[in-house]
N, C-alpha and C positions, 0 to 999 in steps of 0.2 A: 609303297611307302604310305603308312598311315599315321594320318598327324592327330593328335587329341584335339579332342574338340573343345578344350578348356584351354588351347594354346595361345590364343589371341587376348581372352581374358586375364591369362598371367602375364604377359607381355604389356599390356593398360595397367596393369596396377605393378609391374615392376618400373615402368616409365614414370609414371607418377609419384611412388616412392621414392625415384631419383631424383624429381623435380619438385619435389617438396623437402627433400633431405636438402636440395642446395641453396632453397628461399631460407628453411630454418638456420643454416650454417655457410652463410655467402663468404666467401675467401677475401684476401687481402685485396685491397683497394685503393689504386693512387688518391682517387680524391677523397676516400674517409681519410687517408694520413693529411693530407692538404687542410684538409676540414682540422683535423686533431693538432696539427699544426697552430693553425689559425685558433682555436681552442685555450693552447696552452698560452699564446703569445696576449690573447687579449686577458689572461686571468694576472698576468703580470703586469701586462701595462695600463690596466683601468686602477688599479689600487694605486701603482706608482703615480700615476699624475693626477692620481685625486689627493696624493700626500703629499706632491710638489706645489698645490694650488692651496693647499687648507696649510701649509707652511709658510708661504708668502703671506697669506691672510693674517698667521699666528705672529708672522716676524713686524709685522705693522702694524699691529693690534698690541701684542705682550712681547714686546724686544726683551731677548735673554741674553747669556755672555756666548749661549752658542747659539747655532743654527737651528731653525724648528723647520726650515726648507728640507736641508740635508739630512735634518732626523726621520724628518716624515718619509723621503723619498725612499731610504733604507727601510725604515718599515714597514711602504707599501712595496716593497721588491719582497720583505721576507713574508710578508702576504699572501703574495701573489705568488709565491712559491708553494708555499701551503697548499691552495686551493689548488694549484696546477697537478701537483703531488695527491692530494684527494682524487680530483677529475679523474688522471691516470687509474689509480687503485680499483676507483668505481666500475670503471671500463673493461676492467680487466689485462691494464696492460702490467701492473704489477703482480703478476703469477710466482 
């Protein structure tokens, strides 16, 4: 039985192809989704309660017939939607 004597060099750069295909394209991952989790939740809830605080401010400052708490809270949830909705996109998780 004669083995080539380029046999060991194919086998180093087919191992390495393997282990550089799997650093460039690493599989699913509990804690990237944990991570993207965490991601989506603060892009909602920093706007929302920055519009719950600058409403109270607005409701003691310039009183109107309506709420500038409840308004603002709304439009930092549809905000925070937005942006959450970008992240995703960017990421790639909207294919």
């Amino acid at each position: 039985m004669t083995r080539k004597p380029d046999k060991p060099a194919e086998d180093i750069a087919r191992h390495a192809e393997r282990m550089k295909s799997t650093r460039d394209n690493p599989g699913p991952s509990p804690l990237r989704g944990i991570g993207t989790f965490g991601m989506i939740g603060w892009s909602i809830v920093v706007p929302t309660v920055g519009g719950a605080f600058l409403g109270l401010w607005l409701d003691r400052i310039a009183p109107q017939a309506f709420s500038w708490t409840l308004a603002l809270i709304l439009a930092g949830v549809v905000l925070g939607a937005f942006i959450a909705a970008a992240w995703i996109n960017k990421e790639g998780g909207g294919k």
